[in-house]
ROLUMFI-387153 format. One record per residue: x, y, z of N, C-alpha, C, O in turn; residue number from 1. Coordinates in Angstrom, 1 decimal. Each point is the difference from the previous one (the first is absolute). Example, Ala and Ser with C-alpha at 12.3 -4.5 7.8 and 13.67 -1.06 7.14 Angstrom:
[node [13.2; -5.7; 7.8]; [-0.9; 1.2; 0.0]; [0.9; 1.2; 0.0]; [1.0; 0.0; 0.7]; 1]
[node [-1.4; 1.1; -1.4]; [0.9; 1.1; 0.0]; [-0.8; 1.1; 0.8]; [0.5; 1.1; 0.1]; 2]
This chain:
[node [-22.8; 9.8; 1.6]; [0.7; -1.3; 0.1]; [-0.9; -1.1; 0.4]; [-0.9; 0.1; 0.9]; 1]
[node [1.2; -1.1; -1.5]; [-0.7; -1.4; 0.0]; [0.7; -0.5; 1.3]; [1.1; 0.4; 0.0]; 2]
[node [-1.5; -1.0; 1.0]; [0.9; -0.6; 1.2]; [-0.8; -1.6; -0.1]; [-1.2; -0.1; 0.1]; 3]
[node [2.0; -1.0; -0.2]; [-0.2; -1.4; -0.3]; [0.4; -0.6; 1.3]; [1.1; 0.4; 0.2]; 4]
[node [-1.6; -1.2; 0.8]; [0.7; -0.7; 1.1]; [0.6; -1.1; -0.9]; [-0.7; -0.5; -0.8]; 5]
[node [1.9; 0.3; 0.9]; [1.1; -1.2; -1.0]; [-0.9; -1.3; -0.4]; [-0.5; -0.3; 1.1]; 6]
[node [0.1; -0.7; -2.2]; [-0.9; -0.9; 0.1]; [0.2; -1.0; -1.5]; [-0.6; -0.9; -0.6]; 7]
[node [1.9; 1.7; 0.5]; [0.8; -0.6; -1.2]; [1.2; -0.4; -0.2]; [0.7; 1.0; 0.1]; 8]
[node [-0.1; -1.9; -0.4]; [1.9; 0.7; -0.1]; [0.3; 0.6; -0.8]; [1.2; 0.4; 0.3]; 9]
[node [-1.5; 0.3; -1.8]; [0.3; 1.1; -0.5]; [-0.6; 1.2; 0.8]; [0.2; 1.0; -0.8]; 10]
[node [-0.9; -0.5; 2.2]; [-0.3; 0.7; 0.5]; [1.0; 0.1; 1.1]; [0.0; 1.2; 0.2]; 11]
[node [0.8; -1.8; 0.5]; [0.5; -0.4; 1.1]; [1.9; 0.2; -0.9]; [0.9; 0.6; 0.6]; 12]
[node [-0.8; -1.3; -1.9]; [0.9; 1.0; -0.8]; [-0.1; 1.5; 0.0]; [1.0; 0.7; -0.1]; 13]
[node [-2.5; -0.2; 0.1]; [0.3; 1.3; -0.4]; [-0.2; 0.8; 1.2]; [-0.1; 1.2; -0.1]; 14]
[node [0.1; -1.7; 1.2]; [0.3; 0.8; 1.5]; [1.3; -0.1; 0.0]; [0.6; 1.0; 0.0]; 15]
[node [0.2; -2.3; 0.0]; [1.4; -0.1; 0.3]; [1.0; 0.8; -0.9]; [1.1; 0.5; 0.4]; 16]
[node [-1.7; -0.2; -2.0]; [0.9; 1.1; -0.7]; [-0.3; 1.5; 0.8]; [1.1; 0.5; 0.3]; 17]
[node [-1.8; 0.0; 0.0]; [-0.8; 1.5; 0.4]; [1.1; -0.1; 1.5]; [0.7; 1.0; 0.5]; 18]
[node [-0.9; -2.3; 0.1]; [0.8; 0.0; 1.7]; [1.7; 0.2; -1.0]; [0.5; 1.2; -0.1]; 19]
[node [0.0; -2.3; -0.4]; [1.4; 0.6; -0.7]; [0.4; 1.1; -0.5]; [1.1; 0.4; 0.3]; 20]
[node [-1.9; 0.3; -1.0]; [0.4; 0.9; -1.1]; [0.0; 1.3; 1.7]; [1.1; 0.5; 0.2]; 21]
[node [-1.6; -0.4; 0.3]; [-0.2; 0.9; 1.5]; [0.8; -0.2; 0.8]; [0.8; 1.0; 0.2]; 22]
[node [-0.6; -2.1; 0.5]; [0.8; -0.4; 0.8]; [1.5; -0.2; -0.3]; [0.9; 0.8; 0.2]; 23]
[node [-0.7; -2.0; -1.0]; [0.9; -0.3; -0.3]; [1.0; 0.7; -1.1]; [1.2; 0.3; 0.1]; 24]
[node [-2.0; 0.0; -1.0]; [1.1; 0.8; -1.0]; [-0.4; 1.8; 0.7]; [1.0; 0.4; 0.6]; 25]
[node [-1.7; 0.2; -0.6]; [0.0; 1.1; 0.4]; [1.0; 0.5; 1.7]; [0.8; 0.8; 0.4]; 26]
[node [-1.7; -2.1; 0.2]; [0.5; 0.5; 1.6]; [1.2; -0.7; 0.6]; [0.5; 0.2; 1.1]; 27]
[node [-0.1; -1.0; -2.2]; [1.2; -0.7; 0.1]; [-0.2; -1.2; 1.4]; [1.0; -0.6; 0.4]; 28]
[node [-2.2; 0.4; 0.1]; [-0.2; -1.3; 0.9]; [0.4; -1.1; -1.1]; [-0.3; -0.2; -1.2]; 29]
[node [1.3; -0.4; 2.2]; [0.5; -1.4; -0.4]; [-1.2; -0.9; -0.3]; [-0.7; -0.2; 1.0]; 30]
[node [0.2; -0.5; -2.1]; [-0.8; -1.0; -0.3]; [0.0; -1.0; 0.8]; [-1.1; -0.6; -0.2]; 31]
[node [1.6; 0.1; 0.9]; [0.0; -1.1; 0.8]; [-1.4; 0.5; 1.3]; [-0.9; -0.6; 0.4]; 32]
[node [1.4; 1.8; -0.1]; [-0.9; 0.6; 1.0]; [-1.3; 0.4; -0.3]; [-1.0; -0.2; 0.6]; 33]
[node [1.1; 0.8; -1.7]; [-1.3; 0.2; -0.6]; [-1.4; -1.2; 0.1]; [-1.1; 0.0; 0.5]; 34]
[node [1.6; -1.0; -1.3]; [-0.5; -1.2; -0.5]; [-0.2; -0.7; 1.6]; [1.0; 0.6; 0.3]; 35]
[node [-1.2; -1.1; 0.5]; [-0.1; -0.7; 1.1]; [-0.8; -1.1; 0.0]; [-0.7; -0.2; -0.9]; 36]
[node [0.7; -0.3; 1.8]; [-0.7; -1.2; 0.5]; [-1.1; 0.0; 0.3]; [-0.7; -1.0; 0.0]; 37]
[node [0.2; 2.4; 0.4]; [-1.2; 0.4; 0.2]; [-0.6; -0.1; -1.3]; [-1.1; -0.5; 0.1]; 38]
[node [1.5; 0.9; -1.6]; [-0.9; 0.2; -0.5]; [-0.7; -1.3; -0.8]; [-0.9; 0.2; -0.8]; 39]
[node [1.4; -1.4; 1.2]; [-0.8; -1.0; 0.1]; [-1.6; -0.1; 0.5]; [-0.8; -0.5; -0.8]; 40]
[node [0.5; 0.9; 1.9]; [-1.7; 0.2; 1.0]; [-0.3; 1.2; -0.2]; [-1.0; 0.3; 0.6]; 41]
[node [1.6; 0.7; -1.2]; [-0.2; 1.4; 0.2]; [-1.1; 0.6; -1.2]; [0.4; -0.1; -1.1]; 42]
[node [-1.7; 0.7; 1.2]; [-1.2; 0.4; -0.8]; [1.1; 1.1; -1.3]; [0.5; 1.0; 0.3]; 43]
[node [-0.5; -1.5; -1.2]; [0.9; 1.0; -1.1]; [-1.4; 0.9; -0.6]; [-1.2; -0.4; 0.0]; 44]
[node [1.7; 1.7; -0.4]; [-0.6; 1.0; -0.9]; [0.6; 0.5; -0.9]; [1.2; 0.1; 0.0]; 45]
[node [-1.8; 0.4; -0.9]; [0.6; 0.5; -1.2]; [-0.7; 0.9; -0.4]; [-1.2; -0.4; -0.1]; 46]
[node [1.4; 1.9; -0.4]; [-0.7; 0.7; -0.8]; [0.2; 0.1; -1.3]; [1.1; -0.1; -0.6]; 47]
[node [-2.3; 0.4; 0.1]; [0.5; 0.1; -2.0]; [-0.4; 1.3; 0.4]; [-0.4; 0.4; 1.1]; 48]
[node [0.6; 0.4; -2.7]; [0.0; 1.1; -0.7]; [0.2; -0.2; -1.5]; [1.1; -0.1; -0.5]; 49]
[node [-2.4; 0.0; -0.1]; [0.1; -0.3; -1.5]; [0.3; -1.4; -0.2]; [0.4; -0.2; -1.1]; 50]
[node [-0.5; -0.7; 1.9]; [0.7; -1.4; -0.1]; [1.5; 0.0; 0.5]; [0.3; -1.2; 0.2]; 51]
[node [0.9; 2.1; 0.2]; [0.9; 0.3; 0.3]; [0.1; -0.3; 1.7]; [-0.6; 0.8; 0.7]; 52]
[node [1.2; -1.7; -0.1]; [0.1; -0.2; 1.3]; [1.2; 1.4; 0.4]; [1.2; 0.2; -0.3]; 53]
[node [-2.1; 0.3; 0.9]; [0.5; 1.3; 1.3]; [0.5; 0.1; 1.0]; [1.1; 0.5; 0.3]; 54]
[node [-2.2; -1.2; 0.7]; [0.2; 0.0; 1.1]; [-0.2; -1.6; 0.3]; [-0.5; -0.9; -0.6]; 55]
[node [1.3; 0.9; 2.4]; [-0.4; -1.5; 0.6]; [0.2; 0.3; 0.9]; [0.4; 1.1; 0.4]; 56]
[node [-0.7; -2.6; 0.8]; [-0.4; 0.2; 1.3]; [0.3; -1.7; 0.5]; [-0.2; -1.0; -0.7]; 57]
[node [0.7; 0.9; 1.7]; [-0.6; -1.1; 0.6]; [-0.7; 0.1; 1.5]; [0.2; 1.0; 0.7]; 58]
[node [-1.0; -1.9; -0.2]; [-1.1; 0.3; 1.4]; [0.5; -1.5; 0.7]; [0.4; -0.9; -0.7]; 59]
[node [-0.4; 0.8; 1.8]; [0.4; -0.4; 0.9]; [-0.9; 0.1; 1.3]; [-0.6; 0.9; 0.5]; 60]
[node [0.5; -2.1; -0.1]; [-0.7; 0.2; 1.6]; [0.5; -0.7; 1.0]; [-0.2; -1.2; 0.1]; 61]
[node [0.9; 2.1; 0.8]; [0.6; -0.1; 0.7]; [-0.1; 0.2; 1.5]; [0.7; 1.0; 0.3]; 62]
[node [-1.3; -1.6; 0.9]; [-0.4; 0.3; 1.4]; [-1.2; 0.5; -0.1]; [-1.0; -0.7; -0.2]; 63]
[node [1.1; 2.0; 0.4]; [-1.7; 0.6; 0.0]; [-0.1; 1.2; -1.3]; [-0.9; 0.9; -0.1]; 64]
[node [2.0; -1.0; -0.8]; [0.1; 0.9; -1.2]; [0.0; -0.6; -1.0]; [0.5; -1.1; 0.0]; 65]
[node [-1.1; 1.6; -1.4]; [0.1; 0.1; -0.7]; [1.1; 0.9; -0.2]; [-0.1; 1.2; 0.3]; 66]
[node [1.5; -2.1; -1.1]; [1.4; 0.8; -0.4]; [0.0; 0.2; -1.6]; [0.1; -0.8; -0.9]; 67]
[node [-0.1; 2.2; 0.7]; [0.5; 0.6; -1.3]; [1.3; 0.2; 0.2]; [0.7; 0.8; 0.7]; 68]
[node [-0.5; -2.3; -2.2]; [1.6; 0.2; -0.5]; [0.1; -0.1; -1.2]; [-0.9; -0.3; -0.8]; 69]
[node [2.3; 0.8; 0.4]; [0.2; 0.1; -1.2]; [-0.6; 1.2; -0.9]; [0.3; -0.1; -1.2]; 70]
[node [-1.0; 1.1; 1.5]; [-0.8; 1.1; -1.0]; [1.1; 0.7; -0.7]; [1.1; 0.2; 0.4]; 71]
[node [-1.8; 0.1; -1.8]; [1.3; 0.7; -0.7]; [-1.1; 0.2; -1.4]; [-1.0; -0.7; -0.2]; 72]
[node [1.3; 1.7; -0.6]; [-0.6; 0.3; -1.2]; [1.7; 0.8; -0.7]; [0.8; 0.8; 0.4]; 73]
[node [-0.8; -1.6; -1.4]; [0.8; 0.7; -1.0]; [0.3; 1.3; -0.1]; [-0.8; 0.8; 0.3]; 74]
[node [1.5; -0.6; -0.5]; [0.8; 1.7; 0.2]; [-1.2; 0.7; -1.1]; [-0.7; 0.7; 0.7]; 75]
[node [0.4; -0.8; -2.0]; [-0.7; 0.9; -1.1]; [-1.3; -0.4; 0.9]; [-0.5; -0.5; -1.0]; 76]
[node [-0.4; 0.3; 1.9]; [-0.5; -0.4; 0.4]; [-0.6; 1.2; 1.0]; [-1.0; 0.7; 0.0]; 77]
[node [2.3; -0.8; 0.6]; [-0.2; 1.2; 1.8]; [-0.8; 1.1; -0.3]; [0.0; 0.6; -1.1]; 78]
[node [-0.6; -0.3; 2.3]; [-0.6; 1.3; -0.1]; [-1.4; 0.0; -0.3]; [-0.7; 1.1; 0.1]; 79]
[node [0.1; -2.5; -0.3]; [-1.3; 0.5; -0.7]; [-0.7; -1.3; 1.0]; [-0.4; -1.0; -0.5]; 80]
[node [0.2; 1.2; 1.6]; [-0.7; -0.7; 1.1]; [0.1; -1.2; -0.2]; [-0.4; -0.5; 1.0]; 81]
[node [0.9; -0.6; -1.8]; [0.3; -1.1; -0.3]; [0.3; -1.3; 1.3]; [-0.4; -1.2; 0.2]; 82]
[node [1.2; 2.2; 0.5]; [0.2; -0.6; 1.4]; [-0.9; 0.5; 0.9]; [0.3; -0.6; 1.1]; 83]
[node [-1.0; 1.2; -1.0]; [-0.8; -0.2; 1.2]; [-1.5; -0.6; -0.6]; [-0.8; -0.6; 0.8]; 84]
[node [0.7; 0.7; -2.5]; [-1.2; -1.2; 0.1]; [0.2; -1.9; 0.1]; [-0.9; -0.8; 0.0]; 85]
[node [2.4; 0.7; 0.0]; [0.9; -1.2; 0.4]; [-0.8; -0.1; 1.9]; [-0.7; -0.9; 0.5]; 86]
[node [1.1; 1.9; -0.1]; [0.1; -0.3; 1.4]; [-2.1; -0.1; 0.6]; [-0.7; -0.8; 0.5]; 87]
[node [0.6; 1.6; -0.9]; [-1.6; 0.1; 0.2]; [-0.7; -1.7; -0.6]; [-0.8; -0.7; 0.6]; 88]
[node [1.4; 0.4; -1.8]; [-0.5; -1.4; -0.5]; [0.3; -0.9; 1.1]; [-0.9; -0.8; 0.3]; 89]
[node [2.6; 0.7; 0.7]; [0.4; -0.7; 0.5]; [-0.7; -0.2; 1.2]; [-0.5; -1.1; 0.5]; 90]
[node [0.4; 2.6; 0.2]; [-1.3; 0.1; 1.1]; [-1.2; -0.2; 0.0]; [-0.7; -0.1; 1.0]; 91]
[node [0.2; -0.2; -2.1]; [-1.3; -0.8; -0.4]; [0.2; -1.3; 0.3]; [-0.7; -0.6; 0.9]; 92]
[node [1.8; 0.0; -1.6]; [0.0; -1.5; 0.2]; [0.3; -0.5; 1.4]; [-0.5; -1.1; 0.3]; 93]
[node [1.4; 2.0; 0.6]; [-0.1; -0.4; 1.2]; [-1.1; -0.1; 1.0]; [0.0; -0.8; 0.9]; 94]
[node [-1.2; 2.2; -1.4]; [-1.3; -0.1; 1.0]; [-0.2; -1.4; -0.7]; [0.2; -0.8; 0.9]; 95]
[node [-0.4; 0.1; -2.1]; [-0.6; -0.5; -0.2]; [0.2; -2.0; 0.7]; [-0.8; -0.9; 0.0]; 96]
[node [2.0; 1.0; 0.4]; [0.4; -1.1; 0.9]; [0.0; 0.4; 1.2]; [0.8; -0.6; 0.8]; 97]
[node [-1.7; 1.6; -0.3]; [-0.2; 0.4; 1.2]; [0.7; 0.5; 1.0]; [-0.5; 0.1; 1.2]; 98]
[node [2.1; 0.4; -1.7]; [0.9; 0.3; 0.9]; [-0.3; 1.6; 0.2]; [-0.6; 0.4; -1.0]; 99]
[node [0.7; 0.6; 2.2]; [-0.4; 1.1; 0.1]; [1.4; 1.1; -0.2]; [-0.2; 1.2; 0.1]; 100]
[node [1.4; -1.6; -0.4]; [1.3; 1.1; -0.3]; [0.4; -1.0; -0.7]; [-0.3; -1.2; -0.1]; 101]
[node [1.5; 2.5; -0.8]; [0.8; -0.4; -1.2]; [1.3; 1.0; 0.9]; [0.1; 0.9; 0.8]; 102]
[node [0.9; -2.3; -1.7]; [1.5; 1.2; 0.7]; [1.0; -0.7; -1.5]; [-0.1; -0.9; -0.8]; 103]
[node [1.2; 1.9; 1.0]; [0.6; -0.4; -1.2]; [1.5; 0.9; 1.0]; [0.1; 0.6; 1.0]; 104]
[node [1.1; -1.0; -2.3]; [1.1; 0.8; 0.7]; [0.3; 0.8; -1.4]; [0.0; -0.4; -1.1]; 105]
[node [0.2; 1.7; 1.6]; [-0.1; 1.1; -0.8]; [1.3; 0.4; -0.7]; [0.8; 0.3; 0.8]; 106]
[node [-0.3; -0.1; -2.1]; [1.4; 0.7; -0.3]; [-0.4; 1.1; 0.5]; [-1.2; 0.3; -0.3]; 107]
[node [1.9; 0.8; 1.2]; [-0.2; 0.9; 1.1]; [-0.2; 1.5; -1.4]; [-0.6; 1.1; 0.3]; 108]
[node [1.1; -1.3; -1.1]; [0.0; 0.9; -1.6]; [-1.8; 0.2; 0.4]; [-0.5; 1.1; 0.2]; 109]
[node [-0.2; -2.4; -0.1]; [-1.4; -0.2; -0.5]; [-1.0; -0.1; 1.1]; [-1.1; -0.7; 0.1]; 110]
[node [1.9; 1.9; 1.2]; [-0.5; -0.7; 1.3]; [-1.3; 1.0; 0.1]; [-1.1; -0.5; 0.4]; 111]
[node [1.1; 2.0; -0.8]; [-1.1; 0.9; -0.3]; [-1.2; -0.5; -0.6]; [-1.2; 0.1; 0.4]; 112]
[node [1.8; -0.7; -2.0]; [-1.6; -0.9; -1.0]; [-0.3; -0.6; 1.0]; [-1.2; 0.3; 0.1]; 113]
[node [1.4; -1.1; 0.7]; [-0.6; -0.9; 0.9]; [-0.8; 0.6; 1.1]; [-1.0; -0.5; 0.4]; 114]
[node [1.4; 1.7; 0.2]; [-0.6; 0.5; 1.2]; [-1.2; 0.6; -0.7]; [-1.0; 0.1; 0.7]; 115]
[node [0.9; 0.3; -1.9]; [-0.8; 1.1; -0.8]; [-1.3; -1.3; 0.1]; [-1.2; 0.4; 0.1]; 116]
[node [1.4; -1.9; -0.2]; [-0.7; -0.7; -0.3]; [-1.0; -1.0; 1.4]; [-1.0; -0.7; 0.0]; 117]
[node [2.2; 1.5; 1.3]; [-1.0; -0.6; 1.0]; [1.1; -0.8; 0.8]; [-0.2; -0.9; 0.9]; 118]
[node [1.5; 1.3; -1.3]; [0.9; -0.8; 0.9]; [0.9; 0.6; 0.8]; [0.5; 1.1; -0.1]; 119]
[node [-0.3; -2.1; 1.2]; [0.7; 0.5; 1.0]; [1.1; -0.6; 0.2]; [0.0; -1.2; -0.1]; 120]
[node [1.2; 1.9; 0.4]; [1.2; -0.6; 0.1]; [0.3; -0.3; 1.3]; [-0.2; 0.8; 0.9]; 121]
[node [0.8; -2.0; -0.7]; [-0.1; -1.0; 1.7]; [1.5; -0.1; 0.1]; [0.2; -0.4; 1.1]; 122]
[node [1.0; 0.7; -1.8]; [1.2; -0.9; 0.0]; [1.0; 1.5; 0.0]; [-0.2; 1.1; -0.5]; 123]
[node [1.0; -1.5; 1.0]; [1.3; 1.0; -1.0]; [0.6; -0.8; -1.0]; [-0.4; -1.1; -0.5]; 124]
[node [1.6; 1.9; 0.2]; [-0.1; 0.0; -1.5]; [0.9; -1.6; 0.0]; [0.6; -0.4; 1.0]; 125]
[node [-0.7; -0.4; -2.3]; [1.0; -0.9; 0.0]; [0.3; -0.3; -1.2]; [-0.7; 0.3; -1.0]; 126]
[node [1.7; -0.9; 1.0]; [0.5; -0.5; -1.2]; [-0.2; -1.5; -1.1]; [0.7; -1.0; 0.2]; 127]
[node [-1.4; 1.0; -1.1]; [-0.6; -0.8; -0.5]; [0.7; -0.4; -1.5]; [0.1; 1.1; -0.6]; 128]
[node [0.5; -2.1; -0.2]; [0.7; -0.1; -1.3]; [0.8; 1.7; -0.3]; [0.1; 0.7; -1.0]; 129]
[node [0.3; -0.4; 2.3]; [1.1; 1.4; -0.2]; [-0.9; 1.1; -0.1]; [0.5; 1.1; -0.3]; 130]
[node [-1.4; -1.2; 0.4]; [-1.1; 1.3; -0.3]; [-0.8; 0.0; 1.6]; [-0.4; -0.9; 0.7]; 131]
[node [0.5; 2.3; -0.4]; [-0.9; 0.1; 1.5]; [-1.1; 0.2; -0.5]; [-0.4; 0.7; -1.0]; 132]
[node [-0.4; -1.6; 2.0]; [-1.7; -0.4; 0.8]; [-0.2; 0.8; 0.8]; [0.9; 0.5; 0.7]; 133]
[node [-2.1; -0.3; -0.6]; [-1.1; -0.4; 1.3]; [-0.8; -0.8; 0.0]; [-0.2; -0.7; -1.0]; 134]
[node [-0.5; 0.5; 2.1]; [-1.0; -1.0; 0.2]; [-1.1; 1.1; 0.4]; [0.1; 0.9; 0.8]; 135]
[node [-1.5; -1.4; -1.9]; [-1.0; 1.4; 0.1]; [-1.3; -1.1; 0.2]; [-0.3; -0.9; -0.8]; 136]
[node [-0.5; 1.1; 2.0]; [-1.8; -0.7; 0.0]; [-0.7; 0.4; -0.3]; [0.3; 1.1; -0.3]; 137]
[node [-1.7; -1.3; -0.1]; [-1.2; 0.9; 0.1]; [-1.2; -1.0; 0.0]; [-0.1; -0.9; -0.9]; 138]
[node [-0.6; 1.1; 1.9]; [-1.6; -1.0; 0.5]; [-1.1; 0.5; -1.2]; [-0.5; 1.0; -0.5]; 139]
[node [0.6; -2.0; 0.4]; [-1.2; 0.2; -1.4]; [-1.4; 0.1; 0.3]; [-0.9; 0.1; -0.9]; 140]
């Protein structure tokens, strides 16, 4: 997978279809919530596959974190490390603005891929667009 930090608006289109087609029509999150105000300032990513947008991400920096939001790869997608080379790209970019932890809030389904990757869960569980979270850290 190709991973692009967003640097175009047909790039920044093709995060926002990959975040919909996941979120919104799969997970049934209301579009209003999805789409936010955040994602105005927010570092967008996008993966290809063949030219085919896959996967996306958006990055955020927030207090003393670098926040992973938004990760998602298309369903024909899953399975084939897709998302943890999303998250490893993302933990790059955050050493790279010198922040030392990334934290993100976890669908709790996805709370294991994450620990497998170096994360620790700080929160109990909560409820987030009707789907339960956690809140997971890890010092880079």
């Amino acid at each position: 997978m190709e991973i692009r930090q967003v640097a175009s608006p047909q790039e920044k289109d093709d995060a926002f279809h990959v975040r919909r087609v996941v979120f919104v029509d799969e997970q049934n999150v209301p579009e209003n919530l999805e789409i936010d105000e955040h994602d105005d300032t927010a570092v967008h990513l996008v993966g290809y596959e063949q030219g085919e947008p896959i996967a996306a991400a958006r990055l955020r920096f927030v207090g003393d974190y670098g926040k992973l939001e938004r990760i998602c790869v298309k369903r024909p997608y899953r399975g084939k490390r897709y998302g943890k080379e999303m998250i490893l790209f993302m933990e790059s970019l955050i050493e790279e603005h010198t922040y030392q932890a990334s934290k993100l809030n976890a669908q709790t389904h996805a709370e294991a891929f994450y620990q497998s990757l170096g994360y620790e869960t700080v929160s109990g569980e909560f409820m987030d667009a009707g789907i339960p979270h956690v809140t997971m850290i890890k010092t880079l």
